[in-house]
C-alpha positions as CSV (number, residue, x, y, z in Angstrom):
1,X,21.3,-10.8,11.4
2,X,17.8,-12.1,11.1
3,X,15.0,-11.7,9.1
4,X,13.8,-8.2,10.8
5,X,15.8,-6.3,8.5
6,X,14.5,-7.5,5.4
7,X,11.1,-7.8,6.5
8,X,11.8,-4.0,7.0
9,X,12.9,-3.3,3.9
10,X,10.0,-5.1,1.7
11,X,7.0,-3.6,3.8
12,X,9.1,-0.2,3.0
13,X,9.6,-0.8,-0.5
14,X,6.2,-1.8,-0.9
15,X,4.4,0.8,1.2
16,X,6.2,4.1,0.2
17,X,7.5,2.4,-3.0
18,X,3.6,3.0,-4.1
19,X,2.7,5.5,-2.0
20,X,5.4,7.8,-3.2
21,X,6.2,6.9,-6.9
22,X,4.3,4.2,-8.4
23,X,0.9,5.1,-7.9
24,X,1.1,9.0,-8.1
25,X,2.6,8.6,-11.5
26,X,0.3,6.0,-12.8
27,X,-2.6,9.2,-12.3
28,X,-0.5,11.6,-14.0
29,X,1.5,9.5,-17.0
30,X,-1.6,6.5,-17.5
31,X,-4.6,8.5,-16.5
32,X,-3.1,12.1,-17.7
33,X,-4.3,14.2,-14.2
34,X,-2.0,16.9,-13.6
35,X,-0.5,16.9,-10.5
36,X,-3.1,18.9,-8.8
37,X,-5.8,16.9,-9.2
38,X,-3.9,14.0,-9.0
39,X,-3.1,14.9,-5.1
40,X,-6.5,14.6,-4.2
41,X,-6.9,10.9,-5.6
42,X,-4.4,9.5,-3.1
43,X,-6.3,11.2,0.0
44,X,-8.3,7.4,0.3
45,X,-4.9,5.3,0.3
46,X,-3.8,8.2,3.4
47,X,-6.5,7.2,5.4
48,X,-6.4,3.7,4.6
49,X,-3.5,2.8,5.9
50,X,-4.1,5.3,9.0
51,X,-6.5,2.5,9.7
52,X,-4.6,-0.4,8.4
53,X,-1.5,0.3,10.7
54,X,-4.1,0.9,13.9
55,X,-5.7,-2.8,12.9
56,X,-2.3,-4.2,12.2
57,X,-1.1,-3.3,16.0
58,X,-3.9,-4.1,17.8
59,X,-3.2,-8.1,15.7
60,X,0.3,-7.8,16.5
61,X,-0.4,-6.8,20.3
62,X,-3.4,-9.6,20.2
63,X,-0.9,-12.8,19.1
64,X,2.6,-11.5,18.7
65,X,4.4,-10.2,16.0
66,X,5.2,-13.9,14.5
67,X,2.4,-15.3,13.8
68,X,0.4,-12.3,12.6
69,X,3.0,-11.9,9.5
70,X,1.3,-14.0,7.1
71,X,-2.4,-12.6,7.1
72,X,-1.1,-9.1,7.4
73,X,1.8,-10.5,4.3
74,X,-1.3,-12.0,2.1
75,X,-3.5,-8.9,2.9
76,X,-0.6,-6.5,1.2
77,X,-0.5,-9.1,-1.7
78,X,-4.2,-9.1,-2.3
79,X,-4.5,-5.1,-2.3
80,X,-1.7,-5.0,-4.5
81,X,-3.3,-7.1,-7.1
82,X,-5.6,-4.0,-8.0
83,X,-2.3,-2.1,-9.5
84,X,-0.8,-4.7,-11.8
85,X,-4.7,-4.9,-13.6
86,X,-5.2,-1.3,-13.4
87,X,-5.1,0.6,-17.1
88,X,-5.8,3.9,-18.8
89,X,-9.8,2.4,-19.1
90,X,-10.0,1.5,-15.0
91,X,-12.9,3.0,-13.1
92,X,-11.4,5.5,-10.8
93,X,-13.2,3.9,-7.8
């Protein structure tokens, strides 16, 4: 087995884990937005990784799969950054 899998499985866990639980919540229990207007608010991070994904295969199609792992791996670290800072005082934007 090689490292596919488990590549798999952390992109996964970090895309949907935020996209689907960590980040909706944080809007609802930290920032107290019902879940109605919370919905809205996670309209940008929809689009951004429309755009994110398009960029990430025209890298991957550009020089292969291998070496393009590590900016696309720091990029996903960086933007993550954001979320451990964030608090119930954060600008919205």
């Amino acid at each position: 087995m090689g490292s596919s899998p488990a590549a798999l499985f952390v992109v996964g866990a970090s895309t949907l884990g935020t996209t689907l639980l960590l980040l909706p919540s944080f809007w609802q229990e930290v920032r107290g937005a019902t879940a109605l207007t919370a919905s809205p608010m996670m309209v940008p991070q929809g689009v951004g990784s429309i755009f994110s994904h398009v960029l990430a295969g025209r890298l991957t199609d550009a020089i292969g799969a291998g070496p393009s792992r590590w900016p696309r791996s720091f990029l996903v670290a960086q933007t993550t950054v954001p979320f451990a800072v964030a608090g119930p005082t954060t600008s919205t934007w």
